[in-house]
C-alpha positions as CSV (number, residue, x, y, z in Angstrom):
1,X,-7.8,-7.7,21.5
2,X,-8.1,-4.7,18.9
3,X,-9.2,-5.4,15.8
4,X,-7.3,-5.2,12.7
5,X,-7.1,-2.5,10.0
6,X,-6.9,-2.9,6.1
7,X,-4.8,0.1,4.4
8,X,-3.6,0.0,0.9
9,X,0.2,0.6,0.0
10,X,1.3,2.1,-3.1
11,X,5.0,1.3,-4.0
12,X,7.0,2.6,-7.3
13,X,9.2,-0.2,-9.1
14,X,9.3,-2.9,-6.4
15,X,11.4,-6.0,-7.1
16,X,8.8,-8.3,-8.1
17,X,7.4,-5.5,-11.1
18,X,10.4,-3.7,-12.0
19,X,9.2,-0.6,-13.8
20,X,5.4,-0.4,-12.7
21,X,3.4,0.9,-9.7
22,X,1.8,-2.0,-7.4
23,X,-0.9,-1.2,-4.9
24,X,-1.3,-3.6,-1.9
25,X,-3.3,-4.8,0.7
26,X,-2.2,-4.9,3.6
27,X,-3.8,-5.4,7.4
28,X,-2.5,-3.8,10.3
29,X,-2.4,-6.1,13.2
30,X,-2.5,-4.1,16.0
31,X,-1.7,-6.7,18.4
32,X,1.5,-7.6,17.0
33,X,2.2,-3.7,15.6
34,X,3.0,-5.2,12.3
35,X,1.8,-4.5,8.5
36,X,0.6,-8.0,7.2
37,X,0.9,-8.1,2.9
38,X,-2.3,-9.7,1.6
39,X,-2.2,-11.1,-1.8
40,X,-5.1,-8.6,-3.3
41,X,-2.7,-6.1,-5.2
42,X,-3.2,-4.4,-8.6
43,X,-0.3,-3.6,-11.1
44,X,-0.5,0.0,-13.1
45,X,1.9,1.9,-15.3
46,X,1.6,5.3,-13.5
47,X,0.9,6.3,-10.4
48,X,-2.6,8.1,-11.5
49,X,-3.4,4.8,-12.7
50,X,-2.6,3.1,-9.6
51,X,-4.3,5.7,-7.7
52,X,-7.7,4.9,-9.7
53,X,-7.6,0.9,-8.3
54,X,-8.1,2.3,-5.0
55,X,-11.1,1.4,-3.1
56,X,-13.2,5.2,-2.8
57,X,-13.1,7.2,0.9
58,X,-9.7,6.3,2.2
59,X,-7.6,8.7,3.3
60,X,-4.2,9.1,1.7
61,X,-0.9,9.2,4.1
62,X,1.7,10.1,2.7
63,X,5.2,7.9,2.9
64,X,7.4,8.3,6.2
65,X,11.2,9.0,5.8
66,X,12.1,6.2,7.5
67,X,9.6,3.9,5.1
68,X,11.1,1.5,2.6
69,X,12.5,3.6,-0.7
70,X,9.8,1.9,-2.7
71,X,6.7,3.4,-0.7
72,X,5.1,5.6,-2.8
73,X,2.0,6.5,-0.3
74,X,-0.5,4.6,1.6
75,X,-4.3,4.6,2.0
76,X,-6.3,4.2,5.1
């Protein structure tokens, strides 16, 4: 069994904060292949701002094409 990895998700005006950047938790099961949402998130105005709530020395990767409009980036 492979162990699971945390990455951070940055999305832009999501449903639940219309009008504001959210930056998630989320684990990567990689039994199941899926992205679990914690409920450790931060709320910011801009995306600088959201940036900054971050934990340091991730890496950023940048949003997939076929990721949900709201993705801004994510952080592993």
């Amino acid at each position: 069994m492979a162990e699971n990895m945390p990455m951070w998700v940055i999305c832009k005006n999501p449903s639940d904060y219309p009008g504001k950047f959210t930056a998630r938790l989320h684990i990567i099961d990689f039994d199941t292949k899926q992205s679990i949402p914690t409920k450790e998130m931060f709320v910011a105005d801009t995306l600088d701002e959201a940036r900054e709530l971050i934990p340091q020395g991730l890496a950023l990767i940048p949003r997939y094409p076929n990721d949900d409009p709201v993705i801004v980036e994510t952080w592993i």
